[in-house]
C-alpha positions, 0 to 999 in steps of 0.5 A: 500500500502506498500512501498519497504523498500530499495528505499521507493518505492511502485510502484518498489515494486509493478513492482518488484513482476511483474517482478517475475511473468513474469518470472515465478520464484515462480515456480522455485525450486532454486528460493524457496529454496534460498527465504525459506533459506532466510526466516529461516536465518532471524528467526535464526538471530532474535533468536540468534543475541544478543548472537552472534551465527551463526548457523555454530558455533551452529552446532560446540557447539551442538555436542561438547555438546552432546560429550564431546571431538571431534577431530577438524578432526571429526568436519570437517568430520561431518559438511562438513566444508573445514578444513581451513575455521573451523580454523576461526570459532573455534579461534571465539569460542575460543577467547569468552571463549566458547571452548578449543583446547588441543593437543591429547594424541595419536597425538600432532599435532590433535586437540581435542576440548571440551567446556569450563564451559561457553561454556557449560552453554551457549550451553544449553540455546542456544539449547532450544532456537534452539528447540522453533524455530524448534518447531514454524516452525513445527507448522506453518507448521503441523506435515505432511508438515514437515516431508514432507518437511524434507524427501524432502530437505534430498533428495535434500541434495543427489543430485549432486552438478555438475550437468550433463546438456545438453546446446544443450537442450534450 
């Protein structure tokens, strides 16, 4: 018996997995989908949590990596990120000593950023970091289940995000 680590109680646990059932969550797409990323954010955070690294700012220092300079503009554009939430994200990266920010030549108000000698340093042992995780995942999985589950989760990546629903349909 295995007690629930936020009460210490077996029994909650137990009625909580039964709540799930009746439900019928674990037949659920949102459901699975908020549990697995769930599960792979626990991976990240076990991986990555004494450098400090979120995996938004992993993103960010992995393509700096593989371009050199990259306008915060195109940063924005590749990751999706709304421009006002990148500027937090970038002075973090910044104030450690991992990026810089120089005005461009053509525009004095863009920004082009680029990794600082640390930076890069850093970003190096963190992709192959990234990579072994990547690599176990794939290997509990097995070659054929993940690469079905990624053509999956790119196609659900494709679907609206404002849904058309029908509230007339129970």
């Amino acid at each position: 018996m295995t007690a629930n680590k936020r009460t210490g109680s077996a029994s909650k646990s137990r009625g909580d997995q039964a709540a799930v059932r009746r439900l019928g969550l674990e037949d659920l797409l949102g459901y699975n989908l908020r549990r697995a990323h769930g599960v792979q954010r626990a991976r990240f955070a076990s991986v990555f949590a004494p450098y400090r690294i979120r995996p938004v700012q992993l993103s960010i220092l992995g393509l700096l990596h593989e371009k050199a300079k990259l306008k915060q503009s195109e940063l924005v554009k590749a990751l999706e990120i709304k421009p006002a939430n990148i500027v937090t994200i970038l002075n973090e990266l910044e104030q450690r000593n991992l990026i810089v920010r120089r005005a461009t030549s053509t525009d004095r108000r863009s920004r082009a950023l680029e990794l600082t000698p640390a930076g890069r340093k850093l970003t190096g042992e963190l992709l192959a970091l990234h990579a072994s995780l990547e690599r176990s995942l794939a290997e509990y999985l097995g070659v054929a289940e993940r690469d079905e589950l990624l053509r999956l989760l790119k196609k659900v990546r494709g679907a609206h995000t404002a849904p058309e629903i029908d509230y007339d349909q129970p």
